[in-house]
LUMSE-364113 format. One record per atom (N, C-alpha, C): residue in one letter; z negated, y negated, x negated. Coordinates in steps of 0.2 Angstrom, whole numbers, padded with zeros to 4 digits, always signed. Layout:
// residues N
AZYX ...
This chain:
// residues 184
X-0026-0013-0009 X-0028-0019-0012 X-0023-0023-0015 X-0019-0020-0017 X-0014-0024-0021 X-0010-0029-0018 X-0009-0027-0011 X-0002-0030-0006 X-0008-0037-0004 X-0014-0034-0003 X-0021-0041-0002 X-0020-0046-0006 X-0019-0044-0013 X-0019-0048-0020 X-0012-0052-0020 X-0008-0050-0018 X+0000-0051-0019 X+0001-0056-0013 X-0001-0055-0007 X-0003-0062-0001 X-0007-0067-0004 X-0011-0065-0006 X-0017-0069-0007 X-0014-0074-0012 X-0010-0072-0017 X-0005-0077-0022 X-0002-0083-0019 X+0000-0082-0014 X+0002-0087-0011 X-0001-0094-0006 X-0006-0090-0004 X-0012-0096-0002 X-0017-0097-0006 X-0018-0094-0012 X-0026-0094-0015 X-0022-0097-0022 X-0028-0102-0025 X-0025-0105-0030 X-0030-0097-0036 X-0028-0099-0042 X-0033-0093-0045 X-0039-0094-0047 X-0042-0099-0047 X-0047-0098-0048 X-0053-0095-0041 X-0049-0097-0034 X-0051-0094-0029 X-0049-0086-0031 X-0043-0084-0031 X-0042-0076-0033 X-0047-0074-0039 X-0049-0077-0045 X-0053-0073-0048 X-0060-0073-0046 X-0061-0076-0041 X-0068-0073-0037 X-0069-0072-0032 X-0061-0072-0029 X-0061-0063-0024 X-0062-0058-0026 X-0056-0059-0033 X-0053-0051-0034 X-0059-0049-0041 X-0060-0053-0043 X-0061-0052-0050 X-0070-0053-0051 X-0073-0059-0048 X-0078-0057-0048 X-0082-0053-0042 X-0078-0054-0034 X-0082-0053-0030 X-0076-0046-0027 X-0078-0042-0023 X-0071-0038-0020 X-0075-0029-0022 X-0072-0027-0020 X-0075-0018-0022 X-0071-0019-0028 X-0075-0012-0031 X-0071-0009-0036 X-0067-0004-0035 X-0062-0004-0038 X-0057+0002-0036 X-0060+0009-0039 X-0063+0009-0047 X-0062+0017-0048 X-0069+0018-0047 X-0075+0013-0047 X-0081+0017-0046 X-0082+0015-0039 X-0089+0018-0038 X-0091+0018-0031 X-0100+0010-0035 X-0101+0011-0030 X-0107+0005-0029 X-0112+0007-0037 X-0116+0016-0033 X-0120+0017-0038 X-0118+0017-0047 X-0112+0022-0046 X-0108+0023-0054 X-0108+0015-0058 X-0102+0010-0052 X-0104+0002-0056 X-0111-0001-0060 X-0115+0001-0054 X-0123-0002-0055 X-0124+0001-0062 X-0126+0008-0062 X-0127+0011-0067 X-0125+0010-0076 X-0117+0010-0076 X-0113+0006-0079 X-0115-0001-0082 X-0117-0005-0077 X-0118-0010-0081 X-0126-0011-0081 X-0129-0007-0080 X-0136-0005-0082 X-0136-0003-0088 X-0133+0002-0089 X-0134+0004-0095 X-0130+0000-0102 X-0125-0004-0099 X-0123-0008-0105 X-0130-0016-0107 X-0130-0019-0101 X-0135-0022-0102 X-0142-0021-0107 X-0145-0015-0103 X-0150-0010-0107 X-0150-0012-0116 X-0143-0009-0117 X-0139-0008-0121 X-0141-0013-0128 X-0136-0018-0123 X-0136-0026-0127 X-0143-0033-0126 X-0147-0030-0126 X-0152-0035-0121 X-0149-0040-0118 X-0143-0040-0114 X-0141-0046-0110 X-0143-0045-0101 X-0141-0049-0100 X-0143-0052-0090 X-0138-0046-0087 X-0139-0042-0082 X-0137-0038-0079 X-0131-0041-0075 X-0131-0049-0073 X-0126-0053-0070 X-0119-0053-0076 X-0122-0052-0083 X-0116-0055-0087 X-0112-0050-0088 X-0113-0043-0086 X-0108-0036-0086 X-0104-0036-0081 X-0098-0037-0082 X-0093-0037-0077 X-0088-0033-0078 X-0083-0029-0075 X-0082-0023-0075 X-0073-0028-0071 X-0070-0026-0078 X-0062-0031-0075 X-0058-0026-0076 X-0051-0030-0077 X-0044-0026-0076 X-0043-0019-0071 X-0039-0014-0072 X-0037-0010-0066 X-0042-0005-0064 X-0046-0004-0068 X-0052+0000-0063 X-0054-0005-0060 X-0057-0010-0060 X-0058-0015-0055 X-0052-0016-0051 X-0048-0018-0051 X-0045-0021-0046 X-0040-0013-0043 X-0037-0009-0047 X-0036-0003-0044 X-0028-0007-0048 X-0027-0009-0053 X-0020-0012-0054 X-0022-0018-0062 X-0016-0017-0063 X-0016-0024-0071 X-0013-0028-0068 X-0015-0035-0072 X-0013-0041-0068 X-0010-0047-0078 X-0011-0038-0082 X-0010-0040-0088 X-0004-0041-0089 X+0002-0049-0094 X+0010-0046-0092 X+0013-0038-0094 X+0010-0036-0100 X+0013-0032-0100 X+0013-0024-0097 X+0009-0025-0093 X+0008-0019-0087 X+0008-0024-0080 X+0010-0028-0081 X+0009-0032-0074 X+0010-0029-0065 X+0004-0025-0061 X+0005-0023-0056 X+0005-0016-0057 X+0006-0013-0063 X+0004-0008-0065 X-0003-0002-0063 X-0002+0002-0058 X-0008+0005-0055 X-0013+0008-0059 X-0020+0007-0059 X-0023+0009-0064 X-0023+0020-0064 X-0021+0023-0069 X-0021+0030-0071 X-0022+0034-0074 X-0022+0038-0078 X-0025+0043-0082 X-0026+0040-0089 X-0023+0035-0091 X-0020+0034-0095 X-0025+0025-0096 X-0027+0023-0092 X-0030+0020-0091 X-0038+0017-0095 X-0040+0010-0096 X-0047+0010-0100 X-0049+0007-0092 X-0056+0007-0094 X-0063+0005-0090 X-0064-0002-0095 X-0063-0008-0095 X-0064-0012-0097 X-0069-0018-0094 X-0073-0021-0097 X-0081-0023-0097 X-0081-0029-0101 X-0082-0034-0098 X-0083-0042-0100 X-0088-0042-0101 X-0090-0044-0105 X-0100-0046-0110 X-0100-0053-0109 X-0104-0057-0105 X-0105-0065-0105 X-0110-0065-0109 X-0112-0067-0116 X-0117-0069-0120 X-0117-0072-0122 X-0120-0078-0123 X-0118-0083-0129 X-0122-0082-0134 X-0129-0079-0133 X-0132-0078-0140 X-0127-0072-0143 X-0128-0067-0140 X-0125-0061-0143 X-0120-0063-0146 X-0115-0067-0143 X-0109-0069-0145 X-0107-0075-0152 X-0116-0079-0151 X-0116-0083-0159 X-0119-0079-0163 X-0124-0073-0162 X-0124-0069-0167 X-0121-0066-0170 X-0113-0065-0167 X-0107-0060-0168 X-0104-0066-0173 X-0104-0070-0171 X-0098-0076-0175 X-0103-0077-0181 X-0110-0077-0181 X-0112-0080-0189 X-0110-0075-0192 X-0113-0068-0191 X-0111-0064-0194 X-0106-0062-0197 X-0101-0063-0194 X-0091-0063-0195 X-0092-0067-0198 X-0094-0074-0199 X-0092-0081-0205 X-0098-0077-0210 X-0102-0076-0211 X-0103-0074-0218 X-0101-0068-0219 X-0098-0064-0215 X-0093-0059-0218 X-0087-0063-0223 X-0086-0067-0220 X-0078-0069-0221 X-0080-0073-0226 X-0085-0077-0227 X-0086-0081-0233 X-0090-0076-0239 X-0090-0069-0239 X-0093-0066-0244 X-0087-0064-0247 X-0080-0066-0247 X-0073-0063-0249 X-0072-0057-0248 X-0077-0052-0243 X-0073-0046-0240 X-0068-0045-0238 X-0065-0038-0240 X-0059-0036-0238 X-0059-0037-0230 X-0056-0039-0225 X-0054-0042-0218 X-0047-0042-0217 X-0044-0036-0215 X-0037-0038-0214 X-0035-0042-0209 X-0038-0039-0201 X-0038-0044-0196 X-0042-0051-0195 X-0045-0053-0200 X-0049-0060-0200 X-0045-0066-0195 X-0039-0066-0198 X-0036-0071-0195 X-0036-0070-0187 X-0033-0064-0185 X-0032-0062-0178 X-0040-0063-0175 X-0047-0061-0180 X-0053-0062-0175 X-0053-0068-0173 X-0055-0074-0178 X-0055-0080-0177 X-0050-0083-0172 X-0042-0083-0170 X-0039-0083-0164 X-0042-0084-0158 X-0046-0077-0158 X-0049-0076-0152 X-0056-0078-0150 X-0059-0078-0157 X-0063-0085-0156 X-0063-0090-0154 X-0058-0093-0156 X-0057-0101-0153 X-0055-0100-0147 X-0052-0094-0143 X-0051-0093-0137 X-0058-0093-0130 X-0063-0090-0136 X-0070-0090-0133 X-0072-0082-0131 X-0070-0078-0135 X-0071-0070-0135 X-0071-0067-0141 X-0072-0063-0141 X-0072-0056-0147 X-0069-0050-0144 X-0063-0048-0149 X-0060-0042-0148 X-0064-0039-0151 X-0068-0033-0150 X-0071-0029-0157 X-0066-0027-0161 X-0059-0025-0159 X-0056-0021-0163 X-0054-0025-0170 X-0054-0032-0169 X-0052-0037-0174 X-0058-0038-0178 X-0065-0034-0176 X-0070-0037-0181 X-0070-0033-0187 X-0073-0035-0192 X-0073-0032-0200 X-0073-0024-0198 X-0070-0019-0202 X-0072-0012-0203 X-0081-0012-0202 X-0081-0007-0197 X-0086-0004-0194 X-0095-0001-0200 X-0090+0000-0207 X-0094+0006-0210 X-0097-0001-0216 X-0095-0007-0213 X-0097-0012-0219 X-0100-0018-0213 X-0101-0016-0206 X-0100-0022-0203 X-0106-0021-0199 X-0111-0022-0197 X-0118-0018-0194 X-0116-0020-0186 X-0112-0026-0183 X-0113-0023-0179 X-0105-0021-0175 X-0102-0019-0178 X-0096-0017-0177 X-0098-0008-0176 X-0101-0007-0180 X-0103+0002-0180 X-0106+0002-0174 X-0112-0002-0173 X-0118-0003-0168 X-0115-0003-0159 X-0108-0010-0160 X-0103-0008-0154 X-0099-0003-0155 X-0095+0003-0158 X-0090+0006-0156 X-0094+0012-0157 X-0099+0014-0159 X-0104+0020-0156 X-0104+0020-0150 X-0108+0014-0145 X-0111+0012-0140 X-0102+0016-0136 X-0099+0011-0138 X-0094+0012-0130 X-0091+0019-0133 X-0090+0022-0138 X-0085+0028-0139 X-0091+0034-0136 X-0098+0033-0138 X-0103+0040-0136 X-0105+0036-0127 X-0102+0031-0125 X-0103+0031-0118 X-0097+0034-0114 X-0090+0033-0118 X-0084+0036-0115 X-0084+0045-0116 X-0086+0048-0121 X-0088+0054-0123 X-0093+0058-0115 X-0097+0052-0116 X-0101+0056-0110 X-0099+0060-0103 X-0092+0056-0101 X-0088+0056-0095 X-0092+0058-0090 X-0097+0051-0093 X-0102+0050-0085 X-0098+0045-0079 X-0094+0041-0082 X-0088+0038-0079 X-0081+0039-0077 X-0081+0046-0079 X-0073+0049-0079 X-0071+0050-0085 X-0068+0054-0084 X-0063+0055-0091 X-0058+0047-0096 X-0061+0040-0095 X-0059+0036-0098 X-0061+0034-0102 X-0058+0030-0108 X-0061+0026-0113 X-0064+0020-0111 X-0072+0017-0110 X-0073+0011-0112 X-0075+0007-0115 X-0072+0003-0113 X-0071-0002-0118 X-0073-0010-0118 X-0077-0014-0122 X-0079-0021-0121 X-0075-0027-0124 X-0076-0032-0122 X-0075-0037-0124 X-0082-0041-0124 X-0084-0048-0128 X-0088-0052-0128 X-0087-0060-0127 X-0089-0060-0123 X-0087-0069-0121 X-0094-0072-0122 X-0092-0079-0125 X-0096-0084-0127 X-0099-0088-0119 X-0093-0087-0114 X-0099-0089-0107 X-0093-0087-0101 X-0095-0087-0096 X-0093-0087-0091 X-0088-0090-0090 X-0087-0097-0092 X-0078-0103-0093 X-0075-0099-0097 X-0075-0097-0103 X-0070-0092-0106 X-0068-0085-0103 X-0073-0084-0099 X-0071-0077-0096 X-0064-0078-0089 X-0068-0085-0085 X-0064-0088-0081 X-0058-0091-0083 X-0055-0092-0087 X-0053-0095-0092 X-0045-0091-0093 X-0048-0085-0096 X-0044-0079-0098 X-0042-0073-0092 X-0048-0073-0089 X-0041-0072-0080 X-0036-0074-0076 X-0041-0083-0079 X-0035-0085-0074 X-0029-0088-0078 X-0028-0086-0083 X-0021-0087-0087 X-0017-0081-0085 X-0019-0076-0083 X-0014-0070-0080 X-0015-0069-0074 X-0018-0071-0068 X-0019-0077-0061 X-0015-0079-0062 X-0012-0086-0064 X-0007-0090-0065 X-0003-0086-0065 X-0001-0081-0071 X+0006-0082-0071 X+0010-0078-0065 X+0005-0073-0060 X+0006-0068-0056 X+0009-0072-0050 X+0004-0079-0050 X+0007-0085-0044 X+0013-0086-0046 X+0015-0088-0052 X+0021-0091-0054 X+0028-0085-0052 X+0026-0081-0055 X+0031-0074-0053 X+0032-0072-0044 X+0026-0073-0041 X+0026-0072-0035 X+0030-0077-0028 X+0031-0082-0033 X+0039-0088-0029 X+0045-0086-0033 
């Protein structure tokens, strides 16, 4: 898949590659049923649309398209990474964070969350400490007792939360691009 990905750079602008490779295309580490289930169960999980769980980076694609692994095979060492398209979810996350942040709690990474707010995601790792944050404990249960289970393999998975579908498009195809750039 990767040499398909690496031609394809050359005739496909990226937003055509990210709905080859990224929305449309197999996946590399699971088979059809595991994916389904997978994002069934996260769905389940977050009362979201079964469409808005997407299952990205090198277990998808079988490789990182990240710079700092760029073309890097996905391996042992590897996360299962999981794109959340919600926008409720995802404004229910942000009031929350703004009155976290307006109660003068301690927030080390505050500024780092907001960053990637304005980018139109949420890193959980940047959200408030978990044992003061309801729904920070509520996600890194969810993903850490789902990677425990190694119903998916011995990996860690992990989410992200996007505000819509353009920001998800958005944030692939900035490392899309740069792959085209590198590929002349």
């Amino acid at each position: 898949m990767i040499e398909d990905f690496k031609a394809d750079l050359k005739v496909l602008n990226s937003l055509q590659i990210y709905r080859k490779y990224v929305l449309g295309g197999v996946c590399h580490l699971l088979d059809n049923h595991d994916l389904f289930e997978l994002r069934e169960v996260i769905c389940e999980q977050f009362q979201i649309e079964f469409n808005d769980v997407l299952m990205v980076g090198s277990g998808k694609l079988g490789f990182s398209i990240k710079p700092s692994r760029r073309f890097g095979l996905f391996n042992d060492d590897s996360d299962i990474d999981i794109a959340i398209v919600s926008t409720s979810l995802f404004e229910r996350v942000w009031q929350e964070a703004y009155l976290y942040k307006k109660s003068g709690a301690d927030w080390p990474s505050a500024g780092r969350f907001f960053k990637y707010l304005a980018d139109g995601w949420i890193r959980p790792d940047k959200l408030p400490p978990s044992n003061y944050f309801d729904f920070a404990a509520e996600w890194w249960t969810f993903f850490n007792e789902l990677t425990s289970s190694n119903r998916f393999g011995p990996y860690k998975i992990r989410g992200g939360l996007y505000h819509s579908h353009f920001f998800l498009q958005e944030y692939q195809t900035i490392c899309i691009d740069q792959c085209i750039q590198e590929a002349f």
